[in-house]
C-alpha positions as CSV (number, residue, x, y, z in Angstrom):
1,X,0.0,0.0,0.0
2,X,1.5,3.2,-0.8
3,X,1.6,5.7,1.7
4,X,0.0,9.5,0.4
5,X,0.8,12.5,2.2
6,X,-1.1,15.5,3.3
7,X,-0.8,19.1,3.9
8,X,-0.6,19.2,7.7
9,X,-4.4,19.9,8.9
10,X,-6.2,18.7,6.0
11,X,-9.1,16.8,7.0
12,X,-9.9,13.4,4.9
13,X,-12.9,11.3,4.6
14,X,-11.4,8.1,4.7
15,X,-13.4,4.9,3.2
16,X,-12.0,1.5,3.3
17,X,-13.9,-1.6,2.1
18,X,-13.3,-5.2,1.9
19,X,-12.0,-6.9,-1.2
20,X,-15.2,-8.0,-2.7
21,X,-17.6,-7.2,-0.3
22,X,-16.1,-9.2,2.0
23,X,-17.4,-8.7,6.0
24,X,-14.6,-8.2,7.9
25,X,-15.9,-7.5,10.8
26,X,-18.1,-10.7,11.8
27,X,-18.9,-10.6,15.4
28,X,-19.0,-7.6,18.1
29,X,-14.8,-8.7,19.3
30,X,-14.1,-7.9,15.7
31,X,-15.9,-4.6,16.1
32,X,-14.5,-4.0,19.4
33,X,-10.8,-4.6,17.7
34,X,-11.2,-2.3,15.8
35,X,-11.3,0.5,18.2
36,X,-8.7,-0.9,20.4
37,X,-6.5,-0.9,17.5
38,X,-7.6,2.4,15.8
39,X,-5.7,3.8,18.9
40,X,-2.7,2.0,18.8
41,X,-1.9,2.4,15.4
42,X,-2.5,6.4,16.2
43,X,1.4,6.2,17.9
44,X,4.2,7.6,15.8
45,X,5.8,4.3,17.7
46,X,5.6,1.3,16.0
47,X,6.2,-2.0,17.6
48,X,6.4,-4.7,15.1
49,X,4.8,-7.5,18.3
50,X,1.4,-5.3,18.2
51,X,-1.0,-8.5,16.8
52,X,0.5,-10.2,20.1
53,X,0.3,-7.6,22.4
54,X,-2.7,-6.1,21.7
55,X,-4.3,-9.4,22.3
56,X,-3.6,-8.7,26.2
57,X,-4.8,-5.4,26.8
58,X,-7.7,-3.8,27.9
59,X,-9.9,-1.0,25.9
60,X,-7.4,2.4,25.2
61,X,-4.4,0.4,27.5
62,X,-1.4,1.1,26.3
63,X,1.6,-1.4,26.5
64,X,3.7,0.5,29.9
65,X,7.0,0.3,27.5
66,X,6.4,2.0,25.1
67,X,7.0,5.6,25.0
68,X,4.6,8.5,25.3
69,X,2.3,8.4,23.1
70,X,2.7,10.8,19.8
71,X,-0.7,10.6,17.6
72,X,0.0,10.4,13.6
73,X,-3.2,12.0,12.9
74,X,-6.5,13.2,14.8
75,X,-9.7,11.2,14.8
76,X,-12.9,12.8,14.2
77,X,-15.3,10.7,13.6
78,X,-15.4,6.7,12.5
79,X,-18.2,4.0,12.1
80,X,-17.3,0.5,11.9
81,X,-19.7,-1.4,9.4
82,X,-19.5,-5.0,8.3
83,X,-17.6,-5.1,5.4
84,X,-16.2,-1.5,5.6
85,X,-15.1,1.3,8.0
86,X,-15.1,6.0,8.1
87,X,-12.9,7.6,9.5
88,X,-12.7,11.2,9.2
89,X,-9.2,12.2,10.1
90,X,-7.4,15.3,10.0
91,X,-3.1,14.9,9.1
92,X,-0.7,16.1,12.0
93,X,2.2,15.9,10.5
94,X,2.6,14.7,6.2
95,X,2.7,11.1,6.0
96,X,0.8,10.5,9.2
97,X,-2.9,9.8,7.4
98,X,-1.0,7.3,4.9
99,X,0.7,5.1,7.9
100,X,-1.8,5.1,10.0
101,X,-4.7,3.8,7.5
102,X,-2.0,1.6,6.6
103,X,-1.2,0.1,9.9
104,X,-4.7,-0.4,10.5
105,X,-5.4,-2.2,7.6
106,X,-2.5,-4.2,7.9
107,X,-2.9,-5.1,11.3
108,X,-6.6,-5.7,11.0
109,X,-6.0,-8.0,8.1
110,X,-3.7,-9.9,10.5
111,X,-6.0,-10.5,13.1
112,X,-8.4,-11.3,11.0
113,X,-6.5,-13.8,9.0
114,X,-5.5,-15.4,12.2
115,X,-8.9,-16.2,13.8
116,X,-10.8,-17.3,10.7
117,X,-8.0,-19.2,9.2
118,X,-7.8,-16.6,6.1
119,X,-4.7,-16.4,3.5
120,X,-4.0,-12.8,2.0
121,X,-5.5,-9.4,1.5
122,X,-9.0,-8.6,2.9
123,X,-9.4,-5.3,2.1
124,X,-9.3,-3.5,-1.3
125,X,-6.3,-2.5,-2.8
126,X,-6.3,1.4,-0.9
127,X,-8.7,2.8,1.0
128,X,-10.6,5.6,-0.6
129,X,-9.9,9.6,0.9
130,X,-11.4,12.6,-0.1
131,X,-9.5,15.7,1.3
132,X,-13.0,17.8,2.5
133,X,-12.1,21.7,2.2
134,X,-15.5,23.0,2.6
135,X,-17.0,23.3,6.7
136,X,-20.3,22.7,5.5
137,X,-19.2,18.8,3.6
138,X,-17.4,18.7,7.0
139,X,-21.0,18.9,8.9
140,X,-22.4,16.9,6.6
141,X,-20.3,14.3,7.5
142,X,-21.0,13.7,11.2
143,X,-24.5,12.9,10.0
144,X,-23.5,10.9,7.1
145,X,-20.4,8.7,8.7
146,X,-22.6,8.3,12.6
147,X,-26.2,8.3,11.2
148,X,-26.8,7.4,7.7
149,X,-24.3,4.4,7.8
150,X,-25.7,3.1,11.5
151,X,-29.5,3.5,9.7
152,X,-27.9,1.0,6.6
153,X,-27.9,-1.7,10.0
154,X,-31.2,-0.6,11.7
155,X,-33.2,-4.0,12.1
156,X,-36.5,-3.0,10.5
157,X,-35.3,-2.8,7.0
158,X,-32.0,-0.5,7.4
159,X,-32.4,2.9,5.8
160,X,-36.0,2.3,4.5
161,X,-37.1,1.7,7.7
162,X,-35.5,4.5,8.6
163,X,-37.1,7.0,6.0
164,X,-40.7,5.7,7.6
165,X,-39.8,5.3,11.5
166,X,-37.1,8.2,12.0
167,X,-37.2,8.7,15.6
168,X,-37.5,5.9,16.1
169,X,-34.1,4.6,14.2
170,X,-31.8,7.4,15.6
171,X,-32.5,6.4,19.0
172,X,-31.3,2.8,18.0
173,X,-28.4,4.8,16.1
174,X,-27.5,6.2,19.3
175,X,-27.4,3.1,20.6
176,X,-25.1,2.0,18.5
177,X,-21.4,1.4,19.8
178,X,-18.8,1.4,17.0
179,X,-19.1,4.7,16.3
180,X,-18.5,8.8,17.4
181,X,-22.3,9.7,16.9
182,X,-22.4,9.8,20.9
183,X,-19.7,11.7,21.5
184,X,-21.5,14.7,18.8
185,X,-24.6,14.3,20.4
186,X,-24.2,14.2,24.3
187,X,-21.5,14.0,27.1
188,X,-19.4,10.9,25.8
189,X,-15.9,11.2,25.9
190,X,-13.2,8.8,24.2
191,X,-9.8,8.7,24.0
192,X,-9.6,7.5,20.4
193,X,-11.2,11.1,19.2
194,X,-10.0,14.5,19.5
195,X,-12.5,15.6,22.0
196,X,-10.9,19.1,22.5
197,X,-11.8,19.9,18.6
198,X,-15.6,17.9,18.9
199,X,-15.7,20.1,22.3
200,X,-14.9,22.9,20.3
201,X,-17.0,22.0,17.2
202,X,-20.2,21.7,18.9
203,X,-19.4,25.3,21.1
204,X,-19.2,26.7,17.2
205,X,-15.5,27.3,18.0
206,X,-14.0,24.6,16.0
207,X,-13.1,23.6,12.6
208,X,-16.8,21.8,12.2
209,X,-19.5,24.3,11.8
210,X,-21.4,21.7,14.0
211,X,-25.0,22.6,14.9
212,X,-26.3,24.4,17.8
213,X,-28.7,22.2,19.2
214,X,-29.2,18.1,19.0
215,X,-32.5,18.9,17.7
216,X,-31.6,20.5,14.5
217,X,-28.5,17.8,14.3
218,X,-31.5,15.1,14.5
219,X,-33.1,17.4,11.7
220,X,-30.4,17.3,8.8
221,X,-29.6,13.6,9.8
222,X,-33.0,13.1,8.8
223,X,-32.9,14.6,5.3
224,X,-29.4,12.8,5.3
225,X,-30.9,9.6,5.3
226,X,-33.7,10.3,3.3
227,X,-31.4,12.0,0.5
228,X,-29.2,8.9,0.4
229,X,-31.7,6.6,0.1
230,X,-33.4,8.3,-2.4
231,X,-30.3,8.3,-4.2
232,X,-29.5,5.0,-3.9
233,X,-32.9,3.9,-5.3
234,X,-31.6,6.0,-8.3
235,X,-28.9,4.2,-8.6
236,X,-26.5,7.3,-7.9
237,X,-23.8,7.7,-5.9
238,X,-24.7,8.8,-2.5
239,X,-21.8,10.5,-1.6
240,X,-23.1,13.4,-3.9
241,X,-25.5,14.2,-1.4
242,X,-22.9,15.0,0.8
243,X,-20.3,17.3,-1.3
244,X,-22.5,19.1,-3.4
């Protein structure tokens, strides 16, 4: 995987899907991996033992040997979906979005390949960024990586169910663990995100023109999901909806 570089704080929409359509994340420890491992490949430290170690720690533990922690990149916002993963990073330093999406992967794919007794690649050949220059496709975002995508899962016929029962599927969004949408929306904190800049974003001080009450949040997630879904009924593509 090559590694592309960034301006220092440019913020990318990162996708990355599995080869195929293949789910890659099968069962809530997969999910769970994920986020353990989204914060330790954040580490301008490297250790080439990670797949061994980070089988013996805890949620956010770090390994007491390693040395203080220096973060490649700040997280933003994620969602972890079966066969693919968001992340909406912005670049600290250049290089720092390429190697950690590549550490992820590559340490994901590991994991993976260990417990189901897989051989080679499970994701697509590069994950797919979009550098976002524009606030308002930045606030778009929140609602399309924590809403939209958690409504594709919502048990009464994902994001159609969705378009007829609203309320009804954000509150189930919100209950959904594996990704930032709580941390937008109320009082939960997480080392894995750059809180101070959410903090920030939802005070209207912050690089996210975020919005000023949950209420009208709920409101444009709404027309998110119904936009997308229209669009995908189209055919189209759905990010459109979100950078136009």
């Amino acid at each position: 995987m090559r590694v592309t570089s960034y301006k220092e704080g440019e913020t990318v929409h990162c996708i990355h899907r599995g080869v195929m359509g293949m789910q890659i994340f099968r069962d809530v420890s997969d999910h769970w991996r994920f986020v353990r491992l989204a914060y330790l490949c954040n580490d301008q430290y490297r250790d080439t033992n990670l797949r061994r170690i980070e089988q013996t720690l805890k949620l956010f533990e770090r390994p007491s040997h390693w040395p203080k922690r220096e973060p490649l990149v700040d997280i933003l916002s994620f969602v972890v979906m079966p066969n693919h993963f968001h992340l909406l990073l912005r670049e600290r330093k250049g290089g720092g979005i390429g190697k950690f999406m590549q550490r992820l992967a590559g340490s994901i794919t590991l994991g993976f390949n260990k417990k189901y007794e897989n051989k080679g690649t499970i994701f697509q050949s590069k994950y797919k960024p979009v550098i976002v220059t524009e606030p308002h496709h930045l606030t778009r975002l929140i609602s399309y990586i924590n809403v939209k995508n958690v409504c594709e899962l919502y048990p009464d016929r994902g994001l159609a169910g969705a378009v007829s029962d609203f309320d009804t599927a954000y509150q189930w969004a919100k209950g959904y663990e594996f990704s930032s949408l709580r941390n937008w929306t109320g009082d939960l904190t997480s080392p894995l995100l750059d809180m101070e800049e959410i903090s920030a974003s939802k005070k209207s001080q912050g690089a996210v023109p975020f919005y000023s009450s949950e209420r009208d949040f709920k409101e444009a997630s709404k027309q998110m999901v119904i936009s997308t879904y229209e669009k995908q009924l189209r055919g189209g593509n759905e990010l459109e909806i979100v950078y136009e």
